[in-house]
ROGU-443640 format. One record per residue (C-alpha): x, y, z; residue in one letter. Coordinates in steps of 0.05 Angstrom, whole numbers, plus 5000, padded with zeros to 4 digits. Each point is the difference from the previous one (the first is absolute). Layout:
BEGIN
<<X, Y, Z>, a> ...
//
This chain:
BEGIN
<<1887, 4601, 7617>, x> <<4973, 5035, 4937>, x> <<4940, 4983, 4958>, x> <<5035, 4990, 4936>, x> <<5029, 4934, 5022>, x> <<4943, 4981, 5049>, x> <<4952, 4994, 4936>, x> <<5055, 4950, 4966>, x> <<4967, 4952, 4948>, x> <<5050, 4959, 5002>, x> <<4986, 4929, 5005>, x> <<5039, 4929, 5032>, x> <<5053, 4980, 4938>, x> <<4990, 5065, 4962>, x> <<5071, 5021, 4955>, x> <<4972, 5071, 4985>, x> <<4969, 5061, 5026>, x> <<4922, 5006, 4996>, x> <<4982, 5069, 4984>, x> <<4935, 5033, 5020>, x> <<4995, 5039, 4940>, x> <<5013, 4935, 4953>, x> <<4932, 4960, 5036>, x> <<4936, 4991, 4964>, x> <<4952, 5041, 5030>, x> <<4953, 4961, 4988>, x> <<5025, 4952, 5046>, x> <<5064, 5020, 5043>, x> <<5040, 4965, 5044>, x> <<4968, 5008, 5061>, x> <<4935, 4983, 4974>, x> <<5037, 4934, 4970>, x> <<5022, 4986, 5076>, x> <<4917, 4999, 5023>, x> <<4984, 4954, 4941>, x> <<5049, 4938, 5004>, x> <<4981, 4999, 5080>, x> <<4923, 4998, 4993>, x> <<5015, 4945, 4944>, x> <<5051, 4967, 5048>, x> <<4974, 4929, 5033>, x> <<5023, 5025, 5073>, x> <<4952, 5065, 4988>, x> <<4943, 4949, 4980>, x> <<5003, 4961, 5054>, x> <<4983, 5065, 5058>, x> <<4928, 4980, 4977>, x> <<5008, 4943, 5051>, x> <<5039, 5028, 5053>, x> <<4978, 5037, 5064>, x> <<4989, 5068, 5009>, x> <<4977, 5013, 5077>, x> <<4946, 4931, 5000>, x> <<5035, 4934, 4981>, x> <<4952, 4950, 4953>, x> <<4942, 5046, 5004>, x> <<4957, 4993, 4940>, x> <<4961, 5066, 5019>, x> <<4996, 5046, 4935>, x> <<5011, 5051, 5036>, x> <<5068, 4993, 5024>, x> <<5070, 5018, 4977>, x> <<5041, 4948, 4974>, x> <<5082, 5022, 4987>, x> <<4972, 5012, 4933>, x> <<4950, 5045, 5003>, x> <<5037, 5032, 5058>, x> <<5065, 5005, 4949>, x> <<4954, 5034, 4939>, x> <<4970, 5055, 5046>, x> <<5075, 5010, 5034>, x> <<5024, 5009, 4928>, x> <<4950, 5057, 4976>, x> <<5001, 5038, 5064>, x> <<5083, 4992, 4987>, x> <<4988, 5025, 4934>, x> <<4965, 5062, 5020>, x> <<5055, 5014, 5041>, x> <<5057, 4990, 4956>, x> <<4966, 5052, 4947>, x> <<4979, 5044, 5047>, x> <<5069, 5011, 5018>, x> <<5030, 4986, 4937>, x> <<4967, 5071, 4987>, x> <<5021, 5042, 5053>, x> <<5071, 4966, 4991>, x> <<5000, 5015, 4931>, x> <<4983, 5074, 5008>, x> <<5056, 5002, 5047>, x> <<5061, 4959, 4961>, x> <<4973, 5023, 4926>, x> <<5064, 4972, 4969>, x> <<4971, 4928, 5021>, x> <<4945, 5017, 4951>, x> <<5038, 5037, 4947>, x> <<5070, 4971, 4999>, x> <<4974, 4931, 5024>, x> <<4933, 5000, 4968>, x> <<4966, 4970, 5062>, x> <<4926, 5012, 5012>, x> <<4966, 4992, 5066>, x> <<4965, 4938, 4972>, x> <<5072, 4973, 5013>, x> <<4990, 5010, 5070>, x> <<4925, 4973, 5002>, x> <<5025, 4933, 4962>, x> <<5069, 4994, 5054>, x> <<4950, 4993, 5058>, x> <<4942, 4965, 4965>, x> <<5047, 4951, 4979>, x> <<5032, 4988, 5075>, x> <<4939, 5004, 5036>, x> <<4965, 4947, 4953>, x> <<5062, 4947, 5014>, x> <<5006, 5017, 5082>, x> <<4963, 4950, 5029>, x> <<5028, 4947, 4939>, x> <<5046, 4960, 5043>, x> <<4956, 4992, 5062>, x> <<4987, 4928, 5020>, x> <<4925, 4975, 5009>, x> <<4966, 5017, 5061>, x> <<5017, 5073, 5009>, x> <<5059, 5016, 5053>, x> <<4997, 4940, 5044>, x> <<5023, 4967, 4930>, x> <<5065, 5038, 5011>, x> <<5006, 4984, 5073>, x> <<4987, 4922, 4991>, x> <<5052, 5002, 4947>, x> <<5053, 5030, 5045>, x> <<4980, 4956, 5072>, x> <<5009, 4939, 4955>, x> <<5072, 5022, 5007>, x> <<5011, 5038, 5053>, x> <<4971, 4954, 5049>, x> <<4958, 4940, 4965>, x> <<5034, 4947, 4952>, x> <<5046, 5046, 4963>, x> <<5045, 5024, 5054>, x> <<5045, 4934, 4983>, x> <<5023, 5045, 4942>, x> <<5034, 5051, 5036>, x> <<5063, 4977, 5009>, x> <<5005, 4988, 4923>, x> <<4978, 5079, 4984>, x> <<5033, 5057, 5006>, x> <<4970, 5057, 5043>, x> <<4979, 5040, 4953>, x> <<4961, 4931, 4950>, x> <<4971, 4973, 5073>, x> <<4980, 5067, 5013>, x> <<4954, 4998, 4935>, x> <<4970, 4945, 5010>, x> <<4983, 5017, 5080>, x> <<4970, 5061, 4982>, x> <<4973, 4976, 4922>, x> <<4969, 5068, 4977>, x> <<4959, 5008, 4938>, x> <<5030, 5060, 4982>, x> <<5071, 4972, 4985>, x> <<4954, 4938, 4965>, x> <<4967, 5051, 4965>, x> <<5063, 5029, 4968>, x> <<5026, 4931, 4995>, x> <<4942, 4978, 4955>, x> <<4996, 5067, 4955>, x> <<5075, 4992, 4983>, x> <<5034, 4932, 5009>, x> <<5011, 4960, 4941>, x> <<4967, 4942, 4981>, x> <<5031, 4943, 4949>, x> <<4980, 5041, 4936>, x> <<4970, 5056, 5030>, x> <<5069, 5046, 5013>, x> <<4985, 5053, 5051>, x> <<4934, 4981, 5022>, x> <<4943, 5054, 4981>, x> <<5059, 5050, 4980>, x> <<4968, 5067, 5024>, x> <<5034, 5061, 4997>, x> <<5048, 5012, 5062>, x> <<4947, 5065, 5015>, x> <<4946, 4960, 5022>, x> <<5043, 4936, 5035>, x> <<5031, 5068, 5039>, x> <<4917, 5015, 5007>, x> <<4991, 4941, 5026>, x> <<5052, 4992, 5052>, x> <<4975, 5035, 5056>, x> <<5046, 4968, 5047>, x> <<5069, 5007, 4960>, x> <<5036, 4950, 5039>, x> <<5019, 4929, 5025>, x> <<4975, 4956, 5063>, x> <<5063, 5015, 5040>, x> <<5027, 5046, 5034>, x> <<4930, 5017, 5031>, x> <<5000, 5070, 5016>, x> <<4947, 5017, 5063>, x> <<4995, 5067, 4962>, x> <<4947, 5051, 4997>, x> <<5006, 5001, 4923>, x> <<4942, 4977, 4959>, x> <<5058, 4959, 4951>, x> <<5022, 4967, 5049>, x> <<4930, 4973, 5029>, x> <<5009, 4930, 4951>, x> <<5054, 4978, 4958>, x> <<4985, 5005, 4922>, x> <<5050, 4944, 4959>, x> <<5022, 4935, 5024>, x> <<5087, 4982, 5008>, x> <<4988, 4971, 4940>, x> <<4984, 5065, 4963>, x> <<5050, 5046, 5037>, x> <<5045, 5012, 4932>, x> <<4940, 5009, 4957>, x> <<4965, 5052, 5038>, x> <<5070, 5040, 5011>, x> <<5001, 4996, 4921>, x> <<4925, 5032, 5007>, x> <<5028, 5051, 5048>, x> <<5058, 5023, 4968>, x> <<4959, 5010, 4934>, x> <<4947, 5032, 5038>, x> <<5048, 5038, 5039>, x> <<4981, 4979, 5069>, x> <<5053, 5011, 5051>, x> <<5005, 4955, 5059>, x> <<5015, 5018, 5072>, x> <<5011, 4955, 5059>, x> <<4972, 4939, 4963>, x> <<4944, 5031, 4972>, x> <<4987, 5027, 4929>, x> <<4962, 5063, 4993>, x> <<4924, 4994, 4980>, x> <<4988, 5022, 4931>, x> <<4954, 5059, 5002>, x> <<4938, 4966, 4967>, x> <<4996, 4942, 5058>, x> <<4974, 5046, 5041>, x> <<4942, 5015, 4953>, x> <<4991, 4926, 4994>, x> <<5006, 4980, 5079>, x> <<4953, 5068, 5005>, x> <<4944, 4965, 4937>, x> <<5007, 4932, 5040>, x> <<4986, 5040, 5075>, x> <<4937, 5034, 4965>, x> <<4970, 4941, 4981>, x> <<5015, 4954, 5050>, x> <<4973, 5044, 5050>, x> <<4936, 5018, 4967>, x> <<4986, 4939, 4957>, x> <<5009, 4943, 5067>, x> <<4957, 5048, 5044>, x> <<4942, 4993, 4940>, x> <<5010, 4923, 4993>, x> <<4986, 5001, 5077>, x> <<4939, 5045, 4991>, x> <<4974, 4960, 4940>, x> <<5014, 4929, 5044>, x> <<4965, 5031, 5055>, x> <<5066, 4998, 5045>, x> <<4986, 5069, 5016>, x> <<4935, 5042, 5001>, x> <<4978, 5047, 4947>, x> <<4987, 5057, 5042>, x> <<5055, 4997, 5046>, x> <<5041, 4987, 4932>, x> <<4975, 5051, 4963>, x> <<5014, 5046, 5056>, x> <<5077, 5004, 5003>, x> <<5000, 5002, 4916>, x> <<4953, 5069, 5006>, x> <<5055, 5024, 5045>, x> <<5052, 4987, 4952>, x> <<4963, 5040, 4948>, x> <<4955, 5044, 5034>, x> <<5025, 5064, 4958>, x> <<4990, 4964, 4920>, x> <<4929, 4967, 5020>, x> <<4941, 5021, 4959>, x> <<4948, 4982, 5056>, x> <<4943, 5004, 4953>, x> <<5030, 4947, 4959>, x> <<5020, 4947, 5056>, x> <<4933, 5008, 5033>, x> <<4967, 4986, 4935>, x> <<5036, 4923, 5003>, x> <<4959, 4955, 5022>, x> <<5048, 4941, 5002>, x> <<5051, 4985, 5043>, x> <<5043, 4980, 4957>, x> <<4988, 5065, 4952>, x> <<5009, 5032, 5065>, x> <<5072, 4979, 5004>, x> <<5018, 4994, 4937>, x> <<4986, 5088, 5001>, x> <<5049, 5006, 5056>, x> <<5050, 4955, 4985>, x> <<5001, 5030, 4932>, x> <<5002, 5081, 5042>, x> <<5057, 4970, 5045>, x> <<5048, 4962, 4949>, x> <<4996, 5072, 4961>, x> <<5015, 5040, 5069>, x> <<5054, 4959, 5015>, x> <<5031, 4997, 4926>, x> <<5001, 5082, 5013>, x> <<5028, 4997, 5064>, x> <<5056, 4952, 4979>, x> <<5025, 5039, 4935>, x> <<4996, 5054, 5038>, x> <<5048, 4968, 5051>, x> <<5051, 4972, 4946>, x> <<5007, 5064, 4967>, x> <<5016, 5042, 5060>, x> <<5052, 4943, 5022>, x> <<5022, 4987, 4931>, x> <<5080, 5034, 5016>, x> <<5002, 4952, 5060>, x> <<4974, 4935, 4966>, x> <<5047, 5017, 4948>, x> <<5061, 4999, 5050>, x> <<4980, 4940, 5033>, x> <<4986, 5038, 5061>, x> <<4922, 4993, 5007>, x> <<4991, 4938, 5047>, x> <<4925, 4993, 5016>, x> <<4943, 4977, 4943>, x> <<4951, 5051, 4977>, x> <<4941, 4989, 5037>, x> <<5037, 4999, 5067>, x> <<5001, 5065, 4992>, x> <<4932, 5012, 4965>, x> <<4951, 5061, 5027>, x> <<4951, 4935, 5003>, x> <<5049, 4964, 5049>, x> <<4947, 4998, 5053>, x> <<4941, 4980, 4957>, x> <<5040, 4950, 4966>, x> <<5026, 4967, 5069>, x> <<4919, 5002, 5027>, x> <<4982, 4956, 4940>, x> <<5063, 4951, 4994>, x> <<4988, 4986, 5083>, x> <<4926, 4991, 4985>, x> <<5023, 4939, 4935>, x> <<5049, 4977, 5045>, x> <<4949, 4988, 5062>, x> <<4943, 4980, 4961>, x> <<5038, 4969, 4945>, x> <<5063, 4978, 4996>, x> <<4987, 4978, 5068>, x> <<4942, 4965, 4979>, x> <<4987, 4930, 5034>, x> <<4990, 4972, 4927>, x> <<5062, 5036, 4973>, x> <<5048, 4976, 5059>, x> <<4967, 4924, 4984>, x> <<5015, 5007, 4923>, x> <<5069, 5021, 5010>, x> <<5010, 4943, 5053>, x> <<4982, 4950, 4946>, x> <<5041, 5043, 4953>, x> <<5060, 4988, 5048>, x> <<4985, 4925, 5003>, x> <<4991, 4995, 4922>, x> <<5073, 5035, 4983>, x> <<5046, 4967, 5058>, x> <<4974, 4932, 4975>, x> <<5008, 5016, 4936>, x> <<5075, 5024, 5007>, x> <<5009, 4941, 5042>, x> <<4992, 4957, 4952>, x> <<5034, 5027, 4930>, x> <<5059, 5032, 5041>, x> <<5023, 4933, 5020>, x> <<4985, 4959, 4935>, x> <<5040, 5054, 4967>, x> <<5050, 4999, 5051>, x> <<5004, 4930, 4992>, x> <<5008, 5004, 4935>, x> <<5053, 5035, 4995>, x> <<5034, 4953, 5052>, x> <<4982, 4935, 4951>, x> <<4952, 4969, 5064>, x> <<4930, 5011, 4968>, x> <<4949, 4957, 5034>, x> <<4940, 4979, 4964>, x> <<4960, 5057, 5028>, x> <<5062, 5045, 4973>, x> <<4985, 4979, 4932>, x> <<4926, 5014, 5006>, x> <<5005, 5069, 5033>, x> <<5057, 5015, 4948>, x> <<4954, 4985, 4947>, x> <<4950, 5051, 5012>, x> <<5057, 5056, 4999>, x> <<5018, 5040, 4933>, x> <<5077, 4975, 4977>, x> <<5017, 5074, 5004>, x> <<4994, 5006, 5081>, x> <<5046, 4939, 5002>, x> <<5071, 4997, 5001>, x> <<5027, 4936, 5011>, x> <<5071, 5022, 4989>, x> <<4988, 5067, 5028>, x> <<5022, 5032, 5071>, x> <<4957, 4993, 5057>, x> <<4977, 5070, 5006>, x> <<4972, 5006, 4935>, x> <<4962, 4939, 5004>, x> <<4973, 5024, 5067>, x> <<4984, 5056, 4973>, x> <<4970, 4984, 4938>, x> <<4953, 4952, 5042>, x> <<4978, 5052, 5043>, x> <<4985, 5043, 4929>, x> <<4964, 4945, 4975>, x> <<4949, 4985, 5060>, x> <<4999, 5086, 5003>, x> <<4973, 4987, 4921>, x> <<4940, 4955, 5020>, x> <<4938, 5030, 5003>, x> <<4946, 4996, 5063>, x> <<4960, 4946, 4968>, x> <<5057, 4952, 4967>, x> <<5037, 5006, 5071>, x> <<4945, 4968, 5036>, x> <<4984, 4955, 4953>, x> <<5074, 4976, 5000>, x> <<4996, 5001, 5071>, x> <<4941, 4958, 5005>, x> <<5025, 4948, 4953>, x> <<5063, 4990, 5043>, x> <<4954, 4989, 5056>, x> 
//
């Protein structure tokens, strides 16, 4: 791979080359990418969607929004702190190309503030409900009607394929979806490949899958742009995933071990503990003991350790930077951070006293409930509709869908799919309340 075509601004339906040296700096291409997805509906509706604690009204606490906002800075920092050493290094990207390591900044801002965009409601066990309704609930009748690789999708429904799905598909009108530049959908796909074969592989890309069957000549238009080879199934990673699978690990770590602290899920001074270890050598101890407030408290250290770790991990990428470049680095960043043992100390304490929780595992259970109901009921009106046997209750449920996730004369995998998108769309609150209605 080489940098000149991994920053492609091409875009979906494009007939000519975008130039670097041709954008308006006052607003470039990659910075275009960031705005259409915070104006974007699906981006909106993360203010209602789980982060860690389903339907909690605490202030405190994450929501796939906020979590998304903080992912993209700490992404940005990333992408233009390497964007400078990068740019030291291959000068003619700067003077023949006329990129700047704002480029890079803008790439991973832009990826990290869409990765969590096509995650169902309800956090993971929105994904898992999703896929049991097929693999072993009401769905499996399908199977026999899919191939392996469309049942596959919809067994293991992942919002990172929906995610893709969403930022590119086209809409009646709306050709090419969002239309970003190939350099941040590359960003974004941090699992460049489909839901089959699976590939028990020690290789961070091939941990998920990253575009739905119904994507697979798209995203090999993507690649081939981009330059991404592919090898046993698998694409190679463009280079700037890692920075935005290494902004989401910061945050994620740090920011669900402060929710716990500030729900009182886990003690302050046990908490605050394991965040001193993790940046004993930066703290000014005459400051922090000055706090007086918890939260002030943590809000210091978090601050101290999302700045350690941003070192640690450009540090990482630059020293790896030949071997990400040949496809040949397989692990993410912060497996292989200096902080690796902090960072496991704190994740085991949020998934014990957190993610664990007695009213987390409760939530999600309701989640579950809430989402299998739900697909119960518009998968077979739709399917039903598509057959010409709508009941009366078809009609109903039918009416509450959007005409563009139906497709009466459509095939049966893209209906199925499309239904599964559409429930993955809902938030928290307008799930439930569906849910209840039904009831």
């Amino acid at each position: 791979m080489n940098w000149e075509q991994l920053l492609s601004l091409k875009r979906q339906g494009d007939t000519h080359k975008r130039l670097r040296t041709e954008q308006d700096e006052t607003r470039i291409g990659f910075e275009v990418d960031y705005d259409r997805i915070v104006f974007s509906s699906s981006f909106r509706s993360l203010q209602d969607k789980t982060q860690v604690i389903p339907f909690s009204k605490t202030d405190f606490v994450h929501t796939r929004l906020t979590h998304s906002l903080e992912v993209s800075v700490v992404g940005r920092t990333l992408g233009r702190r390497v964007g400078q050493a990068l740019l030291k290094k291959h000068p003619q990207l700067q003077e023949a190309y006329g990129y700047q390591s704002n480029d890079f900044g803008a790439i991973v801002a832009s990826a990290s503030l869409a990765h969590d965009i096509g995650n169902p409601p309800f956090g993971h066990s929105g994904e898992k409900s999703i896929g049991d309704f097929f693999k072993s609930g009401s769905g499996v009748v399908y199977k026999s009607h899919l191939t392996p690789e469309q049942y596959q999708d919809l067994c293991d429904f992942e919002g990172n394929a929906n995610g893709l799905k969403i930022l590119s598909q086209a809409r009646a009108g709306i050709p090419g979806g969002l239309r970003l530049s190939y350099a941040t959908l590359g960003a974004f796909t941090k699992y460049p490949k489909g839901s089959l074969p699976i590939k028990p592989s020690s290789h961070v890309a091939d941990k998920k899958y990253g575009y739905f069957d119904l994507q697979k000549q798209f995203f090999a238009e993507v690649a081939q742009e981009l330059g991404l080879q592919k090898e046993d199934g698998t694409y190679h990673r463009h280079p700037l995933a890692f920075l935005v699978e290494a902004a989401d690990d910061i945050c994620y770590t740090l920011i669900d071990f402060e929710d716990g602290i500030n729900l009182g899920l886990i003690s302050e001074e046990y908490a605050l503990e394991y965040l001193i270890n993790l940046v004993k050598d930066s703290i000014n101890r005459k400051k922090y003991n000055a706090l007086e407030h918890t939260s002030d408290r943590v809000a210091y250290l978090r601050a101290l350790s999302i700045n350690t770790l941003i070192n640690d991990a450009v540090a990482i990428f630059l020293e790896n930077e030949s071997a990400i470049l040949e496809g040949t680095f397989s692990t993410s960043i912060m497996k292989i951070s200096k902080y690796k043992a902090q960072i496991e100390d704190i994740i085991d304490i949020s998934v014990n006293k957190v993610y664990q929780s007695s009213e987390v595992i409760e939530k999600e259970l309701k989640g579950y409930q809430v989402i299998n109901r739900l697909l119960d009921v518009f998968v077979t009106a739709s399917v039903h509709n598509q057959q010409g046997k709508l009941s009366a209750f078809d009609r109903l449920a039918l009416a509450c869908l959007p005409s563009q996730y139906l497709h009466p004369e459509g095939d049966l995998y893209t209906q199925l799919l499309d239904i599964c998108c559409f429930v993955a769309s809902l938030t928290d609150g307008k799930a439930l309340e569906w849910y209840q209605k039904m009831r």
